[in-house]
Steps between C-alpha positions, in 0.01 A plus 500: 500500500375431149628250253556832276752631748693199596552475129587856464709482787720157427550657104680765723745261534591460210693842549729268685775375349536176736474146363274248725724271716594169464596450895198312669304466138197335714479787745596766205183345292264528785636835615405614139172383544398683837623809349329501169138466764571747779725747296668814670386668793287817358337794724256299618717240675478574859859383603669674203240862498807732650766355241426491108711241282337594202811709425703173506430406172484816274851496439723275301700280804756232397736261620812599657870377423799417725738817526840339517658811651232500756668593897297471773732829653293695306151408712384641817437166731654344819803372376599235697730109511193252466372257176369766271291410183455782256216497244580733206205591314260228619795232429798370739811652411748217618811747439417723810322229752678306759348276693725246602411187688312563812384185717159400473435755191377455197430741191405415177355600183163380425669354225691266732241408738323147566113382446413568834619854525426612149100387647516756779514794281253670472292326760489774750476790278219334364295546784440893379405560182752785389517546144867627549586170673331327201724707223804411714442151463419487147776741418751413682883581467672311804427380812669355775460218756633592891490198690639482867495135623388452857649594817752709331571890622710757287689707678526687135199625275445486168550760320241556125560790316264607239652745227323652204807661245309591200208753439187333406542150667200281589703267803286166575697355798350193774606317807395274709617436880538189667552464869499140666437469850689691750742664265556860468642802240512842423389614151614838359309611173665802337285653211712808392657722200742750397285705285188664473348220199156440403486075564209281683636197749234221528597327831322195685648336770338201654610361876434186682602496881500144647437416824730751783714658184610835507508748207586901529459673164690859477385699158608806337306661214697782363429507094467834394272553263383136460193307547533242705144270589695202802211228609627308755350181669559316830372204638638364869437224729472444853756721665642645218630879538466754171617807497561770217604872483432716222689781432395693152644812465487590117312373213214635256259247564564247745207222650615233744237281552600275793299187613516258775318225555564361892380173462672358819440544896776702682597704229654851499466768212678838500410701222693869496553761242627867419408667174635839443399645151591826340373688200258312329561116642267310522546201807200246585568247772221260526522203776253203514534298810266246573542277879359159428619308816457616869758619712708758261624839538573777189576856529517726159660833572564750196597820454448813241681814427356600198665835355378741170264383334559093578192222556550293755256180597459265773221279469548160763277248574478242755297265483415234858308165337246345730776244641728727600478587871760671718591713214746842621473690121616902519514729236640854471505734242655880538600718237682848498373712175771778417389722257102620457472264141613229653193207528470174731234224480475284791279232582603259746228206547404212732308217371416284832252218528660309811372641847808465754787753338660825578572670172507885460570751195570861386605764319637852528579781233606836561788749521789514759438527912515978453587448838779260532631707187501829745652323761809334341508830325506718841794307584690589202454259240468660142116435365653250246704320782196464676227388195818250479535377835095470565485302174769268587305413824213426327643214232740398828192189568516407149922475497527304799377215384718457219704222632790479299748806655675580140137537382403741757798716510416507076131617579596723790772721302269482175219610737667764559614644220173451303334706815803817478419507155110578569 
């Protein structure tokens, strides 16, 4: 990219009404830096080609205030008895989270963090160059410090709900995950609203997994009408087990740009996702998963239905360094496109340098199984009952791996009722 257009493109910002953050200054300052060289991702960025962001930043976003008659009733999410944090408008309302004192957890606001963790931000996200990423640190409005001290198991998860409540928001939210050794939680991320509103999220989350820690993330995407661009960055040790399921079911523009770094021997990695967009969504999962140490296993699985005239993308790369022997990677793509407008863009990828590995990908796109249709419809099913049941079979992979039950129960009857609709 030229000089010309960086220039042209960070002046965009200035359509932003968001003041530069004074939480991390150092990283903030540096963060400023990368993103006044690289820029934002244009049509000729390879990783960003099916998803423009230009559109971002031709409208006049701000910073949103606390609504103080603000009930959670009013949002579509699991509602369940565990700590919940809600962030209002890219800030923590304290009014409607309850966490409570939980043994062996921590959670802070950077604000109220020590030397040593304030010096792991940003260190893992740093190892991709994501101009997003880079405005999230500069820019940022809150973030928050999740630290589980070693050999410690919830039985409960945590619960973070992410609410936009005004039109025109710009929401610059971060946390960071600590796992010691051998301890073990359940994370629940909630990004939802009540209203069809024209706001951007800015999410990063970064993750360290010590040594045989345990960490199961469960998240729901349902903004409609919102653009919502989630990078999220993981980083485990020896016989560490990751796992994460997507589910984004409404949103204008939504990218999730997941990365995981397996930097440890013995690790496992379980990467799932369901999209479902309608009308004129537009839902990009990328992964990035790169086995660094022998002896691992990872298995991405996501999923598609892609109705009217909807995008959907799945582009995932693995990636097998020289070093990293005995490595079992899979990756599966399959996507169900409803209507003839509707568009998919899949390209799943192996990167493998190391000689001793079983790794395998694909990808599938195209219309409903005629023939399974006639037969559940030869034994008197209605044609709707039947679109509905052969759909529900095909996300079924993708919902039993949520592992929280109040979680999957939420995406099953959602699921559902997003699929009757279509």
């Amino acid at each position: 990219m030229s000089l010309m257009a960086v220039k042209k493109q960070i002046a965009s910002l200035d359509l932003l009404d968001l003041k530069k953050t004074n939480l991390i200054p150092d990283l903030a300052k540096s963060a400023e830096v990368k993103l006044n060289e690289i820029g934002f991702p244009n049509r000729k960025s390879e990783d960003w080609k099916y998803t423009k962001t230009a559109q971002l930043f031709k409208k006049p976003y701000k910073t949103g205030k606390e609504n103080p008659n603000l009930k959670l009733d009013e949002f579509s999410f699991p509602k369940m008895k565990c700590p919940t944090l809600v962030i209002e408008n890219g800030s923590i309302n304290a009014h409607l989270s309850c966490v409570g004192d939980v043994q062996g957890l921590s959670i802070n606001s950077f604000v109220d963090i020590n030397k040593e963790q304030v010096e792991k931000i940003g260190n893992i996200s740093n190892k991709k160059e994501n101009p997003f990423s880079f405005l999230n640190a500069s820019h940022l409005q809150s973030g928050i410090y999740i630290h589980l001290k070693k050999k410690n198991v919830l039985t409960q998860p945590l619960h973070l709900i992410f609410i936009n409540t005004e039109s025109q928001v710009f929401s610059n939210t971060r946390i960071y995950v600590h796992l010691e050794e051998f301890s073990e939680m359940n994370l629940i991320q909630s990004f939802v609203n009540n209203n069809d509103q024209d706001c951007v999220t800015n999410h990063v989350s970064e993750i360290e997994l010590a040594e045989n820690s345990q960490l199961s993330i469960e998240k729901i995407q349902n903004v409609l009408g919102e653009s919502h661009i989630c990078s999220e960055y993981i980083r485990q040790l020896n016989s560490s087990v990751f796992r994460i399921n997507t589910l984004s079911s409404a949103g204008k523009l939504i990218r999730n740009g997941l990365n995981v770094f397996v930097e440890g021997e013995n690790c496992t990695s379980y990467l799932n996702g369901l999209f479902i967009p309608s009308d004129d969504e537009h839902i990009d999962n990328h992964t990035h998963l790169e086995h660094i140490k022998p002896n691992c296993f990872s298995s991405e699985c996501y999923k598609g239905i892609i109705n009217d005239k909807a995008t959907g993308i799945f582009n995932g790369k693995v990636v097998v360094h020289e070093d990293a022997q005995k490595i079992m990677a899979y990756q599966q793509n399959n996507n169900i496109l409803l209507s003839n407008e509707a568009v998919v863009n899949a390209k799943p990828e192996l990167e493998i340098y190391a000689d001793d590995v079983k790794c395998s990908h694909g990808s599938t796109t195209g219309q409903l199984d005629e023939d399974a249709l006639f037969y559940l419809q030869a034994r008197g099913l209605s044609k709707s009952a039947a679109l509905q049941l052969l759909m529900v079979g095909f996300v079924d992979e993708v919902l039993q791996g949520i592992q929280v039950e109040e979680v999957k129960n939420f995406y099953s009857n959602k699921i559902e009722s997003l699929l009757s609709s279509n």
